[in-house]
C-alpha positions as CSV (number, residue, x, y, z in Angstrom):
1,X,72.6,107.8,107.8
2,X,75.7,105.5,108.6
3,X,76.8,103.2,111.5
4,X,80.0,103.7,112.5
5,X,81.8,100.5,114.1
6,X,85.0,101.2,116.3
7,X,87.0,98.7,117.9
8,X,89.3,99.2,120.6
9,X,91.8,97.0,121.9
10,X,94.6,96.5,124.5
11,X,97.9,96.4,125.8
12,X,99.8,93.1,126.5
13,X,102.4,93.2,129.5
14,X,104.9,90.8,131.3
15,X,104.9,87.8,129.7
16,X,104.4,83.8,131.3
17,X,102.9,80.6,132.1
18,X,103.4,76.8,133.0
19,X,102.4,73.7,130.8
20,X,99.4,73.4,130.1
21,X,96.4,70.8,130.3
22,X,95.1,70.2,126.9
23,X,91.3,68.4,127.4
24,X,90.8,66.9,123.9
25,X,87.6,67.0,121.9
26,X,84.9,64.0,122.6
27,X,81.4,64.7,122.2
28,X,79.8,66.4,119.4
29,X,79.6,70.2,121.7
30,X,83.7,69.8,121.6
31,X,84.0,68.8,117.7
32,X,81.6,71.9,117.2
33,X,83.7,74.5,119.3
34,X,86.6,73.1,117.4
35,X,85.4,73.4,114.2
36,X,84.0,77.2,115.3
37,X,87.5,78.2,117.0
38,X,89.2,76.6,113.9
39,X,87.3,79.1,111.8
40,X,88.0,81.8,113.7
41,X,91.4,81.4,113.7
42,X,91.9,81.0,110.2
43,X,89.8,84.2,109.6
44,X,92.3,86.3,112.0
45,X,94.9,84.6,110.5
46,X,94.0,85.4,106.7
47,X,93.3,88.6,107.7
48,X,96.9,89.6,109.4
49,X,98.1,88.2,106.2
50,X,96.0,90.8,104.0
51,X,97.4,93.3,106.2
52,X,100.6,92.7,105.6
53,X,100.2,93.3,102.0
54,X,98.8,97.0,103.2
55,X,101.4,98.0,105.4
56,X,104.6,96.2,103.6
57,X,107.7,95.6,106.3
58,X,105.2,97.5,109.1
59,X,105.2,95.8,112.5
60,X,101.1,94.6,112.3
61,X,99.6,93.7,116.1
62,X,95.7,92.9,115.5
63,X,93.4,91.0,118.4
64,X,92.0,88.2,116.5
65,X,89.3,87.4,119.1
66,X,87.8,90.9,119.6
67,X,87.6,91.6,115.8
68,X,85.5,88.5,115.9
69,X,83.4,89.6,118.6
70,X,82.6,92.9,116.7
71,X,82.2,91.2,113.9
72,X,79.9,88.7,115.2
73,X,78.1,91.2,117.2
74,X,77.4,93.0,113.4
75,X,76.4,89.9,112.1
76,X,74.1,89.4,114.7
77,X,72.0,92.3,113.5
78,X,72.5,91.8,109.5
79,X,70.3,90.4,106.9
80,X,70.6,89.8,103.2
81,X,74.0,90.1,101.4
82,X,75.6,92.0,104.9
83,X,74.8,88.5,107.0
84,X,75.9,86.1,104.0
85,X,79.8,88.0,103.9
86,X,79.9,88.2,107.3
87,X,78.9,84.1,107.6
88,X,81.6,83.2,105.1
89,X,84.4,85.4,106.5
90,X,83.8,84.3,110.0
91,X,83.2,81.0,109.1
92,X,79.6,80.8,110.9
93,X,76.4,78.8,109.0
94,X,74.8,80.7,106.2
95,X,71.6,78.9,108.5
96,X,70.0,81.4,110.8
97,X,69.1,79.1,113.5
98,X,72.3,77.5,113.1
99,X,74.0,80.7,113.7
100,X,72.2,81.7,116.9
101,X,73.9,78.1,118.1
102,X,77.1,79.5,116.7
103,X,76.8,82.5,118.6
104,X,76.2,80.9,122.0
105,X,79.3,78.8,121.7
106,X,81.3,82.2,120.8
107,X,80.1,83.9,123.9
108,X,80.9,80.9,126.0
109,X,84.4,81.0,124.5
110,X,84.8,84.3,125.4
111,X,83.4,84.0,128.8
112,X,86.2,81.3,129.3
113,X,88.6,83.5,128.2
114,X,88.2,86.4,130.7
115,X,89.6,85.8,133.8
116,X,91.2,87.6,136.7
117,X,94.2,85.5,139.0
118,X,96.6,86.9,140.6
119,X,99.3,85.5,137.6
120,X,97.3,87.0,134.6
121,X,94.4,89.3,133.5
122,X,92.4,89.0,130.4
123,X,89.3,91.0,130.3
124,X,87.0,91.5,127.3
125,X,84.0,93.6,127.2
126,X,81.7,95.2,124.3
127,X,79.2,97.7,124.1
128,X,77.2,99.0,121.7
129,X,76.6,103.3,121.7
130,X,72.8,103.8,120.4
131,X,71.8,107.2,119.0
132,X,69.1,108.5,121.3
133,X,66.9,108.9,118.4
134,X,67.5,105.8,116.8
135,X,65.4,102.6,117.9
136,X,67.9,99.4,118.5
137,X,65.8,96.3,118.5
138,X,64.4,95.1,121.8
139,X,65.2,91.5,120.8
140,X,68.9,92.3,119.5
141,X,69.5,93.9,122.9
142,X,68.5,91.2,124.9
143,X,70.3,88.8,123.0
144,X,73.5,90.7,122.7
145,X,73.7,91.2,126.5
146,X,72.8,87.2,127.4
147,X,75.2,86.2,124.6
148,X,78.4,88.5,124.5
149,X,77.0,90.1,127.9
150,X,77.1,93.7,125.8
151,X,76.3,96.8,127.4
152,X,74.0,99.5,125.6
153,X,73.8,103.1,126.2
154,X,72.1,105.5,124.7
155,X,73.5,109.0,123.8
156,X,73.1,111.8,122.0
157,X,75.9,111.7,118.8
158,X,75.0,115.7,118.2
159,X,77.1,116.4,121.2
160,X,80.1,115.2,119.4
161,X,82.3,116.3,122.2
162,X,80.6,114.6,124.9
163,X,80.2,111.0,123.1
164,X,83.8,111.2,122.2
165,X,84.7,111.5,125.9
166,X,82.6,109.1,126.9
167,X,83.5,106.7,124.1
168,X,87.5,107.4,125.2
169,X,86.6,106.9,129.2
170,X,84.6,103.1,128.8
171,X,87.8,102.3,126.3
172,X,90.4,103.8,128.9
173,X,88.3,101.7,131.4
174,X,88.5,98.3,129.9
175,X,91.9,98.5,128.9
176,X,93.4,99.6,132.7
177,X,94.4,102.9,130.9
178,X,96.3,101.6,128.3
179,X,94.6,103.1,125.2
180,X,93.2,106.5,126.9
181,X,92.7,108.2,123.6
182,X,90.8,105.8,121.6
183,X,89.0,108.4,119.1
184,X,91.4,111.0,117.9
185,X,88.2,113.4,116.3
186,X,85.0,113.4,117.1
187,X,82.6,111.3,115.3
188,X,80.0,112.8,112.7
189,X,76.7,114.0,113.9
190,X,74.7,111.7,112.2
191,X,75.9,108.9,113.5
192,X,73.5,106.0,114.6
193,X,75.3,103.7,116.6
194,X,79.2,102.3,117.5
195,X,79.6,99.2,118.2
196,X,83.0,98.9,120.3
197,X,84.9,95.8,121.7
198,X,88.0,95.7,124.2
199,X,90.4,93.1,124.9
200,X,92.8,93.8,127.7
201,X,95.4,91.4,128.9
202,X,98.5,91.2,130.9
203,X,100.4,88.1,131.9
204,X,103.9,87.3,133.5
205,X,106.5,84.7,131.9
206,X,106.6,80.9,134.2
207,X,110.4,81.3,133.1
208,X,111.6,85.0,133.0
209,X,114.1,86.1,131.0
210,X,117.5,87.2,132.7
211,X,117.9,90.5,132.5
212,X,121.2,91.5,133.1
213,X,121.6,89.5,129.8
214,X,119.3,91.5,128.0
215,X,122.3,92.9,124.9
216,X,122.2,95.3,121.8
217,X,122.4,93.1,119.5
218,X,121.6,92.6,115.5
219,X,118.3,92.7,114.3
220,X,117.8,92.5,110.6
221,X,115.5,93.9,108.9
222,X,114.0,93.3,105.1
223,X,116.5,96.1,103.7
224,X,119.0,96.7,106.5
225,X,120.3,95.5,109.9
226,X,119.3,98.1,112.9
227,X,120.6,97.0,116.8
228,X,117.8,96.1,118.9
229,X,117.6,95.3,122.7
230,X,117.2,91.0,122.7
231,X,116.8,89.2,125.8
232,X,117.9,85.9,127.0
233,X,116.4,82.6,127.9
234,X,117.9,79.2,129.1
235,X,115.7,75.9,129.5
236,X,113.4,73.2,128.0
237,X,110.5,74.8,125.9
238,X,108.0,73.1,123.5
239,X,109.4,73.8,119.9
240,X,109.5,72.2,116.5
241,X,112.1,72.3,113.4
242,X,109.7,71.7,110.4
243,X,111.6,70.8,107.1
244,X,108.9,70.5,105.0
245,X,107.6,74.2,106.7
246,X,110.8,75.4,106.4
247,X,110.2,77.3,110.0
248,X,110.9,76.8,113.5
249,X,108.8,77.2,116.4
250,X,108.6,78.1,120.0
251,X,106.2,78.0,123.0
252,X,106.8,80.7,125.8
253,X,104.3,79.9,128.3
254,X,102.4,82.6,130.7
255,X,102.4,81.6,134.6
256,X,98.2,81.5,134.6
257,X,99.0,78.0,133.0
258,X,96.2,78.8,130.3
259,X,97.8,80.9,128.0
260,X,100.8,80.5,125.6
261,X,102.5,82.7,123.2
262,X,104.1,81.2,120.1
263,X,106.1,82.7,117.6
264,X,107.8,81.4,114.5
265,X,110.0,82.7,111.6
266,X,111.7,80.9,108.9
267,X,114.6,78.5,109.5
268,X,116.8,80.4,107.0
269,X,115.5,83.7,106.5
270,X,118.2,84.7,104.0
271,X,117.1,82.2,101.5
272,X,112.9,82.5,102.4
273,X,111.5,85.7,103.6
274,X,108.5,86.3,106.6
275,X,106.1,86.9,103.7
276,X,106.9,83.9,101.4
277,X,106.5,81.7,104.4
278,X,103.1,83.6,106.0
279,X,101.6,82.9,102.0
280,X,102.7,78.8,102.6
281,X,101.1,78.9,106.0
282,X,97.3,78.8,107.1
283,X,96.1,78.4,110.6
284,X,95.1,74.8,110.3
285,X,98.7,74.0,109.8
286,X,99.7,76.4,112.6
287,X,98.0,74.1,115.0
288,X,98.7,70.9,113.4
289,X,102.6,71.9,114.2
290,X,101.4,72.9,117.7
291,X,100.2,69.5,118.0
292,X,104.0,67.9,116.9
293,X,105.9,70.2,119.1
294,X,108.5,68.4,121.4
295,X,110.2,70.0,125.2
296,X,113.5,70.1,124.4
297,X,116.5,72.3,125.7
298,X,116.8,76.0,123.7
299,X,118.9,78.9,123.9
300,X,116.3,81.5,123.7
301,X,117.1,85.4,121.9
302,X,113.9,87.6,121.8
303,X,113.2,91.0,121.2
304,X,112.4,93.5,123.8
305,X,109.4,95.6,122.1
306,X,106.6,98.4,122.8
307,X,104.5,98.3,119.7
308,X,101.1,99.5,118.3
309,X,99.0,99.3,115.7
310,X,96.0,102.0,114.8
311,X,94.4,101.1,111.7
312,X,91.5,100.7,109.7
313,X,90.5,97.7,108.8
314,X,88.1,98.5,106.1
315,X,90.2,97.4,103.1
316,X,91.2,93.8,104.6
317,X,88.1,93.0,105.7
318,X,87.0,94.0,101.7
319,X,90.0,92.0,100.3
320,X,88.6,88.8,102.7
321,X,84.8,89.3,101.4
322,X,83.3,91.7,103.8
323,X,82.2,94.3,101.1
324,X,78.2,95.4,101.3
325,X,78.2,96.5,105.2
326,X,80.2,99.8,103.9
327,X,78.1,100.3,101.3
328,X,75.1,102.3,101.8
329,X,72.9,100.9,98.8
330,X,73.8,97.5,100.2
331,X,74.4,97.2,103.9
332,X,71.2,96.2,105.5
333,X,71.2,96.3,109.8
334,X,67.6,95.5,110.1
335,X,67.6,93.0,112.4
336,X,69.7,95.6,114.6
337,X,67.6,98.8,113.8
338,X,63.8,99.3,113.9
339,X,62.6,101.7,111.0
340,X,59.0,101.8,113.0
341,X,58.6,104.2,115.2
342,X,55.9,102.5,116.6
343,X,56.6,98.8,117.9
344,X,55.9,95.8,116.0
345,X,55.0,92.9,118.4
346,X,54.8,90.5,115.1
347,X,58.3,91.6,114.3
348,X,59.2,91.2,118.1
349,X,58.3,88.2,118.5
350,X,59.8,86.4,115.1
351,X,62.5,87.5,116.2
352,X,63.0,86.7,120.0
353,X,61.6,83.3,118.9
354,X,64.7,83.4,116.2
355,X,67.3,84.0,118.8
356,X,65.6,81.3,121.3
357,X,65.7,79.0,117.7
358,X,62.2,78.2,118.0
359,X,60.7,78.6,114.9
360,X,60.5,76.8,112.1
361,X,63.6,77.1,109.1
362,X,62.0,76.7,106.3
363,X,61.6,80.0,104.4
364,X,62.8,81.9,107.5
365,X,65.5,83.6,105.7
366,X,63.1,85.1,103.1
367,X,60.9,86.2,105.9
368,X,64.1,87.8,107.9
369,X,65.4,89.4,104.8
370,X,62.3,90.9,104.0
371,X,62.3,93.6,107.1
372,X,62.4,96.8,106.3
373,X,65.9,98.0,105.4
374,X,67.3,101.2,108.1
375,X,69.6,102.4,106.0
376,X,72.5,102.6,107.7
377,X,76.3,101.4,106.8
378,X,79.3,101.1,108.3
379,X,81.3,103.8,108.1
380,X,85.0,102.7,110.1
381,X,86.4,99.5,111.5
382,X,89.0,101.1,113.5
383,X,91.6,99.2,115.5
384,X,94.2,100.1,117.9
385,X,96.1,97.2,119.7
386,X,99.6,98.3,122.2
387,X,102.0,95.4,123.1
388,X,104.4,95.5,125.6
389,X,106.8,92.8,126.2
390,X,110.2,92.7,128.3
391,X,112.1,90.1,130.6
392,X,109.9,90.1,134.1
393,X,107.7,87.2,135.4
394,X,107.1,86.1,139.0
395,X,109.6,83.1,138.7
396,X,113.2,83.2,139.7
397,X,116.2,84.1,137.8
398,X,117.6,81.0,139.0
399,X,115.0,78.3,138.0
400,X,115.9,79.4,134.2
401,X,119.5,79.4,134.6
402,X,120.2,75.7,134.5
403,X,123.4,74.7,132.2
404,X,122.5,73.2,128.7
405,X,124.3,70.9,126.8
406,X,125.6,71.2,123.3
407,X,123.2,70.0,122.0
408,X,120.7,72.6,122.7
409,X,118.5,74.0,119.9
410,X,118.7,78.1,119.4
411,X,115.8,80.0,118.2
412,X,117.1,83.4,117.9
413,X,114.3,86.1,117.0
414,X,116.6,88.4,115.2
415,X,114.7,88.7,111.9
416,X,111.3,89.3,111.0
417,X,108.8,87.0,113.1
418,X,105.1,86.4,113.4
419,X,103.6,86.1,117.3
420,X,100.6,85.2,118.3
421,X,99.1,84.6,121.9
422,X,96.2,81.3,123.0
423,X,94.4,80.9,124.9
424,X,94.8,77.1,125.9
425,X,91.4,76.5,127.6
426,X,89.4,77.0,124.1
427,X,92.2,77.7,122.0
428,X,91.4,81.2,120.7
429,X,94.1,83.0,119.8
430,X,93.7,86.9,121.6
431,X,96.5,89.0,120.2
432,X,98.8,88.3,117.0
433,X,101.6,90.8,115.4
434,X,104.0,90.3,112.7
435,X,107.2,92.2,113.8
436,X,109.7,93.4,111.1
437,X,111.1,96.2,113.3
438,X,111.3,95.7,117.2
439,X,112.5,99.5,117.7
440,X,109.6,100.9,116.5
């Protein structure tokens, strides 16, 4: 038997927003979403970096924050060696109880996240596909639904045709259309259960570009130099020239005035290429120059782009530790699947008293990893991600167009760069891409 995780994603739009609020951390629930976000981050990051080792001088787009939630939503059901990778990679508590207190603050985050105004759209939503013949744990529905407010269905995988559509249509639903054709085959008959996330967001610029600047201009590549469509921006961003780093750095801000793209390259990309300085950098750093950057007045070149990813992510998540949930001697679900046909209240209850952490710790983890085993692996972690970016926001041409003095800085994207979009409000970051070819 095998479970087959899918992950779909979404497409990113016109890009904007105004400065931003940042509430600093006080009490002990802010140093613990910090230290969880932190963690999160760091995983995406580490694993875009992986990626890029896989698909050398590819453009790389990946949502950080659903692959968590899929991920999370798996470890939610694991026991044994499946929940102890999962932990480490995600950064969560090898501490069960702990972990249900790690998983609240994650669906919280992601709650925050989703919103709706009439500047921006995010929207996230998961749902787990159940085999009709297969028995998903009472408790592990309940607590997926109040947590990451998951959706269940139940369907019948040996009409392979029919799940696929249906699988396509809730993807094509949560992502406005954008990735209609989510699964390009159908999925094999025995399949037990998908678990499937989508992240769909679309946001206009507080300061558009000017597009009757937009020129052909050079774009250089690892091996070559290609013309590619830039755009222009005039005014005060936040950005940062790190020395030490040997990058530089710069905020374009969405007009919902909680979400912020960043995207840095190296200062001098003749003399230090995109993957030396991505193998210098961790996330921690990332945010720590965040923290230092100054509004000053930039000359702005960027990219226009309409890129994609569709990959599987098997052989990062491997390379960062996740190993035994695609082996079938070695995954073990069985806090997601029940083996007994006929309910077992002691079971049950252990377990909704688990995910309500009342029960005692103390040889928990023994009892938990004792369950029956299901049988049943992961078979796919597939991920498709579109991003869409150009000059248009809801602002003026004219409120960007001021003169700048000499003195101005110029960050011109025409090189290999690495992107990634926050969300200010709890600091996850949604979408990231490494772009080595704009055209694409």
């Amino acid at each position: 038997m095998r479970i087959i995780l899918f992950l779909g994603l979404t497409s990113l739009m016109h890009l904007g927003q105004t400065e931003t609020e940042i509430r600093q951390p006080g009490s002990k629930n802010d140093e613990e979403q910090n230290l969880l976000v932190n963690a999160l981050n760091e995983f995406g990051f580490n694993l875009l970096t992986k990626m890029m080792k896989q698909y050398p001088n590819e453009n790389i787009v990946i949502s950080p924050a659903s692959i968590s939630c899929l991920l999370a939503m798996t470890l939610l059901g694991s026991v044994g060696r499946s929940y102890d990778e999962l932990a480490k990679a995600l950064g969560f508590s090898e501490d069960i109880l702990t972990n249900r207190r790690n998983h609240e603050m994650f669906g919280e985050l992601l709650q925050r996240v989703n919103s709706n105004d009439s500047w921006s759209k995010t929207m996230l939503a998961d749902a787990v596909f159940v085999d009709e013949q297969s028995q998903l744990r009472a408790a592990y529905r309940s607590y997926l639904h109040r947590v990451y407010k998951g959706d269940v269905l139940s369907v019948n995988f040996r009409d392979a045709v029919k799940v696929k559509e249906m699988i396509n249509k809730w993807v094509s639903e949560q992502t406005k259309g954008k990735l209609d054709q989510f699964l390009k085959q159908s999925l094999p008959m025995n399949t037990k259960v998908v678990l499937l996330s989508a992240l769909y967001f679309s946001g206009q610029w507080a300061n558009s570009f000017i597009p009757e600047h937009t020129r052909k201009m050079p774009f250089t590549r690892v091996n070559d130099t290609i013309t590619a469509d830039l755009m222009l921006n005039l005014g005060k961003f936040d950005y940062i020239f790190s020395v030490k780093d040997g990058l530089h750095m710069i905020a374009f801000p969405y007009n919902d005035s909680v979400t912020t793209m960043y995207v840095l390259k190296p200062r001098l990309p003749e003399e230090s290429s995109l993957y030396d300085l991505m193998g210098r950098l961790d996330y921690f750093q990332i945010d720590n120059l965040i923290n230092q950057m100054t509004r000053v007045d930039t000359v702005v070149r960027f990219p226009k782009m309409n890129i994609k990813s569709d990959v599987n992510l098997e052989s990062p998540l491997k390379e960062l530790g996740i190993k035994s949930i695609f082996n079938p001697n070695e995954a073990n679900f069985a806090l997601m699947i029940d083996t007994n046909t006929v309910g077992n209240k002691t079971q049950d209850e252990l377990i909704s008293r688990i995910n309500n952490r009342d029960v005692e710790p103390k040889g928990l983890k023994s009892i938990v990893n004792s369950l029956m085993n299901p049988g049943v692996y992961i078979d796919s972690v597939m991920h498709e991600v579109k991003l869409k970016i150009d000059e248009y926001g809801t602002e003026a041409v004219a409120a960007t167009s001021g003169i700048l003095a000499r003195s101005s800085e110029l960050f011109y994207a025409d090189s290999p760069f690495y992107m990634f979009i926050r969300n200010e409000k709890t600091k996850l970051i949604t979408f990231s891409a490494v772009v080595f070819d704009p055209t694409v």
